[in-house]
C-alpha positions as CSV (number, residue, x, y, z in Angstrom):
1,X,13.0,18.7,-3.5
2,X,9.4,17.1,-3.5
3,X,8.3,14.8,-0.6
4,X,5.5,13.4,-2.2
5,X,2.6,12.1,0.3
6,X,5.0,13.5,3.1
7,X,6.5,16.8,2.8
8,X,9.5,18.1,4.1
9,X,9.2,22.1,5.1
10,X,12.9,21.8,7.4
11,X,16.7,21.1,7.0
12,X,17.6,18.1,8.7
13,X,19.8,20.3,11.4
14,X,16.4,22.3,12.0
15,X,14.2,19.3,12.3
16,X,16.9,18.0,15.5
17,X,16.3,21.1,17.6
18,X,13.0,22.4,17.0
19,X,9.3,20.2,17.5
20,X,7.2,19.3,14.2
21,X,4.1,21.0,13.3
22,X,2.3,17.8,13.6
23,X,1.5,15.4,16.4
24,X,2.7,11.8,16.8
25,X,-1.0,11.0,17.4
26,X,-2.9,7.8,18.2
27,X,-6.1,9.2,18.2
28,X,-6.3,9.4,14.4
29,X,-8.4,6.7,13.0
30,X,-6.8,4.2,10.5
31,X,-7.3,5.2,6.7
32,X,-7.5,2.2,5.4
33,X,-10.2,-0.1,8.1
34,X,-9.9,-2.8,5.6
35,X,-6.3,-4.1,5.4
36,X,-3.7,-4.5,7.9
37,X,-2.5,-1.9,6.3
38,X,-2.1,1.9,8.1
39,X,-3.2,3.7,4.4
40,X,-3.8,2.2,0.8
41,X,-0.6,2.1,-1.1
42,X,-0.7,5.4,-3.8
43,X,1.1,6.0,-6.7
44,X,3.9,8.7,-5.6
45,X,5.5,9.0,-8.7
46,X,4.7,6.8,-12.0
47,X,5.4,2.6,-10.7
48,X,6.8,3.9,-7.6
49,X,4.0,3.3,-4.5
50,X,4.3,3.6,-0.7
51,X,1.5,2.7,2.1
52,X,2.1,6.1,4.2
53,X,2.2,4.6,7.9
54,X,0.9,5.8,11.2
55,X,2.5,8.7,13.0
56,X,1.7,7.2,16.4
57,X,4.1,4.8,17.7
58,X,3.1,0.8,16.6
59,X,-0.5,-0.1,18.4
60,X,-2.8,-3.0,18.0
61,X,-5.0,-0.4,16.2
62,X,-2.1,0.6,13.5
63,X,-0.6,-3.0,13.6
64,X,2.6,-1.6,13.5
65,X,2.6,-0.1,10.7
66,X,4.0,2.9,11.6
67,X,6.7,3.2,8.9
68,X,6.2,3.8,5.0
69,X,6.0,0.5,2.8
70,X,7.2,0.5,-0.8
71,X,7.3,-0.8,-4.1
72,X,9.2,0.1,-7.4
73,X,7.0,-1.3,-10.8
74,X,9.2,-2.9,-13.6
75,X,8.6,-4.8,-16.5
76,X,10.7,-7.6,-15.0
77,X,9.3,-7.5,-11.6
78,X,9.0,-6.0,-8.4
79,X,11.4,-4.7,-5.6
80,X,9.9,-3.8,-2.0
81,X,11.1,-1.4,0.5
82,X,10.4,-2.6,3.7
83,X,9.0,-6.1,4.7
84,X,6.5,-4.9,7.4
85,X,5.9,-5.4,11.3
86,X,4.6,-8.8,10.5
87,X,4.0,-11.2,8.3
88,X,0.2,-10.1,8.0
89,X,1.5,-6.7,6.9
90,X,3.4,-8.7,4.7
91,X,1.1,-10.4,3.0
92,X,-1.1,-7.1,3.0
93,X,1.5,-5.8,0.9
94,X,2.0,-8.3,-1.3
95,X,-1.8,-8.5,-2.0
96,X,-1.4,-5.0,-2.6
97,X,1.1,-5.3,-5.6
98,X,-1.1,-7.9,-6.7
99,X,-3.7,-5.5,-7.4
100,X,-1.6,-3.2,-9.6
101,X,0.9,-6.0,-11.1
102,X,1.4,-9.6,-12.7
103,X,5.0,-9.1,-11.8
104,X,6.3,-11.4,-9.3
105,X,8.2,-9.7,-6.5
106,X,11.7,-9.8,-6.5
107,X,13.7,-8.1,-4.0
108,X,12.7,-6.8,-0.4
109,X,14.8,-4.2,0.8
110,X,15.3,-3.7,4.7
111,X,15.4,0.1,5.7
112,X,17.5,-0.8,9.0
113,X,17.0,-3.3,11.5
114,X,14.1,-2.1,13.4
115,X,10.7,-5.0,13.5
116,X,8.8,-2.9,10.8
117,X,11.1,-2.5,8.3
118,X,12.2,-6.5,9.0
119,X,9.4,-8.8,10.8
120,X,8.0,-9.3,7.8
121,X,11.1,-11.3,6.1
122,X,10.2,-14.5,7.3
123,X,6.6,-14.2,4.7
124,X,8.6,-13.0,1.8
125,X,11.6,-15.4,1.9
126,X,8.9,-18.3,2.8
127,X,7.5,-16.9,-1.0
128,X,11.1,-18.0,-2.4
129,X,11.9,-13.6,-2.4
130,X,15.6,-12.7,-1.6
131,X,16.0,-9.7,0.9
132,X,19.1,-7.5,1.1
133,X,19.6,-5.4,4.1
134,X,22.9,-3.5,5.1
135,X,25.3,-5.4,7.1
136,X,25.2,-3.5,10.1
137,X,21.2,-4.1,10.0
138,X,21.7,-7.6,9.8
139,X,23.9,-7.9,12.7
140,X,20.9,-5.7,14.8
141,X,18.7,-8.2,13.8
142,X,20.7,-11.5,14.9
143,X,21.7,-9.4,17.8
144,X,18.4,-7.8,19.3
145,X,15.7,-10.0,17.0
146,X,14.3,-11.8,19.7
147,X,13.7,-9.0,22.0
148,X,12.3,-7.2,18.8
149,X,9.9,-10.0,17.8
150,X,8.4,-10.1,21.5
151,X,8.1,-6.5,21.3
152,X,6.0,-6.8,18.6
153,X,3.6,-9.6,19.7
154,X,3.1,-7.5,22.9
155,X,1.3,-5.0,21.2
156,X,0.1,-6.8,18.8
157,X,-1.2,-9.6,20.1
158,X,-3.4,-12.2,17.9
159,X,-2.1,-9.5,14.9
160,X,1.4,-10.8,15.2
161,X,0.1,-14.6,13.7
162,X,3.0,-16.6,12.5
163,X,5.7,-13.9,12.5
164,X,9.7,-15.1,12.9
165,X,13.0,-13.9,13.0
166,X,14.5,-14.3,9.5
167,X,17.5,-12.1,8.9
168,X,18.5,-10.1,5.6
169,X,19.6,-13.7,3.2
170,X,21.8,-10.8,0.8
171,X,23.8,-7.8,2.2
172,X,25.8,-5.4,1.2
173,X,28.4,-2.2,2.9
174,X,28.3,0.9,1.3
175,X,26.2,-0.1,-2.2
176,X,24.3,-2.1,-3.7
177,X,23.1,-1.3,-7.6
178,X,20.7,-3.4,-9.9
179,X,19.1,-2.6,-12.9
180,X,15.7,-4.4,-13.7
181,X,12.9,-4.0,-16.4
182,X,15.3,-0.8,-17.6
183,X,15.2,0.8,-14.2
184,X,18.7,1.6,-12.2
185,X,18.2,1.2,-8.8
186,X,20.8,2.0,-6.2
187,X,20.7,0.7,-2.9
188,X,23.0,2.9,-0.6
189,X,24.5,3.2,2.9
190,X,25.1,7.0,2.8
191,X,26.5,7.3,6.6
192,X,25.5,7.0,10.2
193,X,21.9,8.4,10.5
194,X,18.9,7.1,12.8
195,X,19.8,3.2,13.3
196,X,22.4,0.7,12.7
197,X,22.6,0.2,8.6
198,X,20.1,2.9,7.4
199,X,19.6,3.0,3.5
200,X,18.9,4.6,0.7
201,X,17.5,3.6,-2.5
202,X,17.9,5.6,-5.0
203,X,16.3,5.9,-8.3
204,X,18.4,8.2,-10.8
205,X,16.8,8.7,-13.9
206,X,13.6,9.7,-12.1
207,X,15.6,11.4,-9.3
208,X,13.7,9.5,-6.7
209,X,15.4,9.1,-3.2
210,X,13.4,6.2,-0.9
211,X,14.9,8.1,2.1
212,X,14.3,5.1,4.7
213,X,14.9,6.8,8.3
214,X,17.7,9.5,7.3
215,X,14.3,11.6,7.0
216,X,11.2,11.8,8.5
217,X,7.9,13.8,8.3
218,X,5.8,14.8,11.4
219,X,7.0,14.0,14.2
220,X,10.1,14.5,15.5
221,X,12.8,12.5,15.1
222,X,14.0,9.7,17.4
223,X,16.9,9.5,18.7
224,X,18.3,6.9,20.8
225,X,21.0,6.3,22.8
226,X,23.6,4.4,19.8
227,X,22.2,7.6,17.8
228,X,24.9,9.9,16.4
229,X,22.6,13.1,16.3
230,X,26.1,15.0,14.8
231,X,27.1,12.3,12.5
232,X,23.5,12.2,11.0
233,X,23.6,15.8,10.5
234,X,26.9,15.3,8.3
235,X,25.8,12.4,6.7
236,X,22.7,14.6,5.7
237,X,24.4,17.2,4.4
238,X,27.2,15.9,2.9
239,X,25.9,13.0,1.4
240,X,22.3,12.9,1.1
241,X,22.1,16.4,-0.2
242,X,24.7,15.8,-2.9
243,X,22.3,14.0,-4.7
244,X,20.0,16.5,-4.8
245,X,16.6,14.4,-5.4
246,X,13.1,15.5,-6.8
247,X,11.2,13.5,-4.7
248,X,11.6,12.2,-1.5
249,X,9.5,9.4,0.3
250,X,10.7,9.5,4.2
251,X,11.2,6.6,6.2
């Protein structure tokens, strides 16, 4: 298993009861001083990018963009992996595809319901883009969105611009599959892992798994207090693991 950009040196099991090698770190400047974005997008695999976020928790200085932000190429368009902390990562995003295709954006996918995989909904479904999240996400986000959002625009301050609330408009339980310019793309709920609704997408005929927080790279794993650390471990092994992926982009 390859974790391109990121990799992954531990079992999940391992990763719960032992520290990182690396630091959660604030003091590492931003790699990309241009964008709102944390790093430039890079091509992980061929028409399969991710902006590698911060390792710090979200700051003014990172923007929030402490999570990893994809996007799947295909002839018939674009799909997205996370809408951003805001819709001025958002838009960085989108700018971002711009630069690599004339293919209009077609999906956004929702990790979870935490503000950087979902703050940025409001932009994308303002550009007439659906976004599909797992039910269980959705419900976080009508549930804690509020609180979320004013997280956000604390730390962010005149960063956080017009951002909203806008929940998931599709959703789906335990799968979600389309196939677009020739590419299957899977969208899973493999079990209980970090957050409410975590998912998977999963890309089989280039045995790509877009992780979303079921794995993570440098810091140690969060766990909080709705967090089932055993359940994870199961979900990890018996699930994620049966599909034995090439590559892996964290969450």
């Amino acid at each position: 298993m390859k974790v391109i950009a990121q990799r992954l040196t531990l079992g999940l099991a391992a990763l719960l009861m032992a520290p990182t090698a690396g630091l959660a770190s604030e003091d590492i400047a931003d790699q990309y001083p241009q964008s709102e974005l944390y790093s430039k997008p890079v091509e992980v695999i061929p028409h399969v990018f991710s902006a590698i976020g911060a390792t710090a928790p979200p700051t003014y200085e990172n923007a929030g963009h402490n999570n990893n932000l994809s996007f799947i190429v295909t002839s018939e368009g674009v799909v997205v992996i996370n809408a951003g902390a805001s819709d001025a990562l958002a838009a960085a995003v989108h700018q971002e595809i711009r630069n690599v295709t004339d293919q209009p954006v077609v999906l956004v996918i929702n990790e979870n319901g935490q503000g950087h995989a979902m703050l940025g909904n409001g932009y994308w479904r303002d550009q007439g883009v659906d976004v599909l999240a797992h039910v269980d996400a959705t419900a976080e986000v009508r549930e804690n969105g509020d609180f979320i959002l004013q997280r956000m625009q604390a730390y962010n301050k005149d960063r956080a611009g017009q951002t909203r609330i806008e929940p998931a408009n599709l959703s789906f339980e335990d799968r979600y599959d389309l196939a677009l310019g020739g590419v299957e793309i899977q969208v899973l709920h493999l079990g209980p892992a970090h957050d409410p609704g975590d998912t998977q997408v999963w890309l089989p005929q280039w045995s790509m798994m877009i992780a979303g927080d079921i794995a993570f790279h440098e810091r140690m794993l969060p766990i909080f207090e709705h967090t089932c650390t055993s359940c994870w471990i199961d979900t990890w092994q018996e699930r994620f693991e049966a599909y034995a992926p090439t590559y892996v982009i964290p969450g």
